[in-house]
C-alpha positions, 0 to 999 in steps of 0.5 A: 822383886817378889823374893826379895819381899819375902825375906826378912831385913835382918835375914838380909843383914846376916846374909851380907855380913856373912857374905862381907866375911867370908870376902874379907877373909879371902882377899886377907888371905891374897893379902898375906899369900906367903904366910898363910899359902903353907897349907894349901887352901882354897875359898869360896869367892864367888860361891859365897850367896848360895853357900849362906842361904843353904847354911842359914836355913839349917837347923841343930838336927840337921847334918851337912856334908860340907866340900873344899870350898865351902867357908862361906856355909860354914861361918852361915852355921856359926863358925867364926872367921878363927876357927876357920883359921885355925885350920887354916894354918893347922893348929892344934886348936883346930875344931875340926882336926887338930890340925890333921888336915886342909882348910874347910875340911870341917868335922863338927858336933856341936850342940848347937850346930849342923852335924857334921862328919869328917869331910875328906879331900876326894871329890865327891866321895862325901855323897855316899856318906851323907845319903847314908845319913839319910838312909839312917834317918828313914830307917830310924823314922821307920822302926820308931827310934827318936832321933835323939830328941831332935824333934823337940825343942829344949825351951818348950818342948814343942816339936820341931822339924823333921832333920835333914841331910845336906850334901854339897858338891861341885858340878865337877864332881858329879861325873864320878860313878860313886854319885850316881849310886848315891843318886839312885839311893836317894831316888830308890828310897826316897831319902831326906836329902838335898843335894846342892851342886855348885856349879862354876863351870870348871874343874881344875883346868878343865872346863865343863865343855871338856868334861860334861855331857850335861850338867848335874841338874839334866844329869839327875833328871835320869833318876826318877824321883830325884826332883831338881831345880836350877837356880842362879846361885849368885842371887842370894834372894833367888837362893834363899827363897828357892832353898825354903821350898826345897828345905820345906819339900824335904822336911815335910814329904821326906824325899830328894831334891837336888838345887843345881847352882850356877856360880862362877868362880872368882878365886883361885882353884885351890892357893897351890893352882892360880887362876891366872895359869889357865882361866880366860874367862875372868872378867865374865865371871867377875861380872856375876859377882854375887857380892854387888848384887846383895849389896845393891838388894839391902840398900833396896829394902831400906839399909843406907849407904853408911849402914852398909859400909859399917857392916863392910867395916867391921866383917874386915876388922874381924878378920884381919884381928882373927888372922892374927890371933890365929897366926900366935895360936899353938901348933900341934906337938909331936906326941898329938900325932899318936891319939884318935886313931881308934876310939877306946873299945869296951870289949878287953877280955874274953867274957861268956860262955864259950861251950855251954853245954846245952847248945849244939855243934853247928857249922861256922855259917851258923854262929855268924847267922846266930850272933847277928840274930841275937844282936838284931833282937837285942838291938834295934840300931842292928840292920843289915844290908847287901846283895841278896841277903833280904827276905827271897835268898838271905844271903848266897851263902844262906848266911842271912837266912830267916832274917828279914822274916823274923826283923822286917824288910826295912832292917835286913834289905837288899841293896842295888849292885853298889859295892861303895855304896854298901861300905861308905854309907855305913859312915852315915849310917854310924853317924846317926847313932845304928850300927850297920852290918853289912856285905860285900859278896865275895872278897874279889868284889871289895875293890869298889868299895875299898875308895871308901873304905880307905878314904871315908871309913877308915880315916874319919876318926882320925881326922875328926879328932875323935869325934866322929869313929865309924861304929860298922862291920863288914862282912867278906867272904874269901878264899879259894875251894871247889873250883871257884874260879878266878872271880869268887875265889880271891885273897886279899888280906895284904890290901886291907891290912894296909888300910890303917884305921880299921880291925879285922877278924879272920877267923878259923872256926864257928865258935871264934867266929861267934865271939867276933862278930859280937866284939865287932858290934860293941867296938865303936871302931870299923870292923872287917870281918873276913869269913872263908867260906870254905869253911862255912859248912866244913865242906872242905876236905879236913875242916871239921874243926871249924864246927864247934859249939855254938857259943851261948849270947853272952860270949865275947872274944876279944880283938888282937887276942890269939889262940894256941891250939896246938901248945908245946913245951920247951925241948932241948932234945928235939928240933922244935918250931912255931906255925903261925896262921889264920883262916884256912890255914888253921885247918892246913896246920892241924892235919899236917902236924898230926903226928908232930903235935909234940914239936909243932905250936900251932898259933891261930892269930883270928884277928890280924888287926889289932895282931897278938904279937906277943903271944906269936914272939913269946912262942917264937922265941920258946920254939927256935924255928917259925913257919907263917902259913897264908893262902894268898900268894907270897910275895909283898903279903901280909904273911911275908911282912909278918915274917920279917917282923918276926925275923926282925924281933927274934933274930939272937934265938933262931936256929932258922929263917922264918919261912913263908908258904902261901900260894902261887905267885899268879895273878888269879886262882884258876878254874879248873880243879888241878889248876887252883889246887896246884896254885894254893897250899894243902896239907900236904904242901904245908907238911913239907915245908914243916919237915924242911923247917925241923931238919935245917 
């Protein structure tokens, strides 16, 4: 054949020993089911010849966003059958995760390897990362920052090919919607991508008849400029020769290509679902194996019998000394639960001026305008993307105004309508050294996203051991004024301070606002930062303490720092007592206590994660009394949980309950006027309830 000629002996060599490996390591592991079956794992039986001629093409500058299944690219990399072990039985010394987390789920970034970030359980999800990667290196490629001398040889210091980025996944995973605002990414865009589907025909127990109205390369012929290619991805020669051009295509002319490759499926789904429950088409599948063919092509160029069965010999020898020597390896001990949750910030102490007197008073839409702009001078890995912040609206709020006129179209741009897209391309986007700035909306148009937030942004550090922590900033208007309406008006800081992983600011006032934003840009950590945008111009009624003076550039407020603006002393004579809120709240807090400001501390808490709990205890316990103040709804909120933690921590000093006062328990904030104002808290409201606080 014409493709076999074209790859070299010792291409064909590597190939099959790899190919040996990787069987060998599957049928060791049938072998020894009870032991290694404690953590659940799946193989890459039958998908071994595509896998190897993707991964054998690949270079150190390259990244890879590998799935489940995929052993078999990662020993084509370099990985050895032991480190892959180690995951396997989750230990300590586990390359990828400490033992965190499943077999094949690889984080790796090693000098002289594909990169590649945390790879997570969800089927698909790892598409809108991995062509956030590929958006980073066009952006990089566009504003002339080098991709970290990947394009020069350390021998010689000749150039070397452009990077790319490789996306794996199942042909069943392509039916989710978060691949198609992948796809229309990568197709908008023309981003430097591969995106490699193996096909088997099924998902678990279902099969593509069940489940797909057409397969993925028919499926990517809908995104224009996506070209695609279909392959028999058993045939390692086919693949190999087929991947060459796409690789040479991508590296070249920097543009998406999708290889769509049918393989079939000789091992287990997964070591917790056997095959024998439900498949019935076993004999077919085992008709294709891919191991007899690239056996058959290397005694055709030229290997014998005796050579190829040593190769056989010792891929097997290595595996099963490796399993042992993995088996005797170190668990994880219990004290390596609590590290790489975040990665050490520089950003402790509050720095900078924070009322210079040459600036002026400006509403708080304007600090954040101003902190981005003077990030996005200072640093060229600073852009910004969303819905409608580019150069015709900058932002609904004009909170992106003037800038893509003073930065340019490719670093402050408009996405599509693509709420995941916007949250988990950050991954890739933080992977290739930028720091993404970027919006979702409204508060109630989060939920899209939150699948990535939670799965892919908030949990990469963690489960890559530390190496891979998400350096982005999410910006999130919230909150209710002027007749929002049940759609523009939401809370919904409960359900984003219980994604672990993550910082989040909810400031009360420019200034603060300011400073975060520029703490959020040094923390190599992912940030949340919601911005009430009734607060934005101070429009509201009572919120003129949200303008303040614009902070000079240098100023920096740190996280989990809060902020006594409104300080009593301790009092024997009179009933005392400490309110503890954020955002909106600030300002509710501020008017009601106008003429208590001598029994009243107010503690503005501006970050709820990291939270200062212990300037909140400390006042607390000083006070005797304490009122947490929300504008989300009650019940199961974060406000209510800080309360019992309060309660839990000062309970020998109080001489009342903590109480909580938030909105409505109602499922949305309604349209007309009366109705959203009787639904949330006002001055008035929380005046009451500060008055029944002191009395009881």
């Amino acid at each position: 054949m014409l493709a076999e000629k074209t790859i070299a002996k010792e291409v064909l060599k590597k190939a099959f020993s790899t190919l040996c490996t990787a069987k060998s390591m599957t049928e060791l592991y049938e072998e020894n089911f009870k032991t290694v079956s404690k953590y659940v794992h799946a193989t890459s039986r039958g998908h071994e010849a595509i896998q190897i001629a993707v991964a054998m093409q690949l270079l150190p500058q390259d990244y890879a966003f590998p799935y489940y299944r995929d052993d078999s690219m990662l020993l084509g990399i370099g990985m050895k059958p032991y480190d892959l072990m180690l995951q396997l039985l989750a230990k300590k010394n586990d390359p990828f995760s400490g033992g965190r987390t499943y077999y094949s789920h690889p984080s790796l970034r090693d000098d002289d390897k594909p990169k590649i970030p945390h790879q997570s359980s969800a089927t698909g999800m790892q598409a809108i990362p991995a062509t956030g990667v590929a958006l980073g290196m066009q952006y990089k490629e566009l504003v002339g920052i080098d991709h970290k001398d990947s394009h020069k040889s350390e021998i010689n210091k000749q150039p070397m090919a452009a990077p790319l980025v490789v996306c794996s996944l199942g042909d069943a995973s392509v039916t989710e919607g978060e691949i198609a605002e992948a796809f229309q990414m990568a197709a908008l865009k023309q981003l430097p991508i591969l995106y490699l589907v193996q096909d088997n025909g099924w998902d678990i127990s279902a099969n593509e008849a069940e489940t797909r109205a057409q397969s993925a390369y028919e499926y990517a012929a809908g995104f224009h400029g996506l070209d695609a290619i279909t392959i028999d991805g058993a045939n390692f020669t086919e693949s190999y020769v087929a991947v060459q051009e796409a690789i040479r295509i991508i590296r070249e002319e920097r543009r998406p290509i999708l290889v769509h490759a049918k393989v079939p499926l000789l091992n287990h789904h997964t070591s917790g679902v056997r095959m024998e429950w439900y498949r019935d088409d076993l004999e077919e599948a085992r008709s294709r194996d891919p191991y007899p063919v690239l056996r058959n092509q290397l005694l055709e160029v030229g290997f014998t019998e005796d050579e190829v069965n040593a190769i056989e010999a010792e891929a097997k020898e290595i595996v099963a000394r490796d399993l042992q020597e993995a088996m005797k390896a170190e668990d994880p001990k219990p004290e390596d639960l609590f590290t790489n949750d975040f990665a050490p910030t520089p950003i402790t102490e509050e720095t900078g001026q924070r009322s210079p007197a040459d600036k002026e008073e400006v509403v708080m839409v304007d600090c954040a305008l101003f902190a981005v702009e003077e990030l996005m001078r200072k640093h060229k890995e600073c852009l910004l993307y969303g819905q409608d912040v580019g150069g015709r609206l900058g932002g609904v709020f004009r909170e992106a105004a003037t800038l893509a006129q003073k930065f340019g179209d490719e670093r402050v741009f408009n996405t599509p309508i693509q709420e995941a897209f916007i949250v988990g391309s950050t991954v890739g986007m933080s992977a290739v050294g930028l720091k993404p700035i970027v919006e979702v909306q409204f508060a109630d148009y989060i939920w899209p996203g939150l699948n990535q937030l939670f799965t892919e942004v908030s949990r990469s550090c963690y489960l890559s051991n530390g190496k891979w922590p998400v350096s982005m900033i999410l910006r999130v208007p919230i909150g209710a004024y002027g007749s929002g309406g049940p759609y523009h008006s939401s809370s919904v800081e409960s359900v984003v301070t219980n994604i672990r992983g993550i910082k989040i600011a909810y400031p009360s006032n420019g200034a603060d606002l300011k400073g975060l934003m520029k703490a959020a840009y040094y923390d190599p950590n992912p940030v949340v930062i919601l911005e009430h945008k009734g607060l934005y111009w101070s429009k509201v009624k009572g919120t003129d303490a949200a303008r303040t003076i614009e902070p000079a550039e240098d100023y920096i407020l740190p996280f989990g720092k809060a902020n006594i603006i409104q300080q009593i002393w301790p009092q024997e004579e009179k009933e005392t007592m400490t309110l503890v809120t954020y955002g909106m709240g600030v300002h509710w807090a501020l008017n009601a206590t106008k003429d208590l400001k001598d029994v009243v501390e107010i503690i503005d808490l501006r970050t709820l994660y990291p939270l200062d709990e212990g300037t909140v205890m400390e006042s607390v316990k000083k006070t005797k009394k304490c009122l947490v103040v929300t504008e989300e709804p009650t019940n199961n909120s974060f406000a209510r949980s800080l309360s019992g933690k309060i309660q839990e921590e000062c309970f020998r000093y109080l001489d009342a309950p903590v109480m909580t006062i938030g909105s409505e328990n109602m499922p949305a904030i309604p349209l007309n006027s009366v109705l959203e104002q009787t639904m949330i808290p006002s001055t008035g409201k929380v005046r009451v309830k500060i008055e029944e606080l002191l009395r009881y």
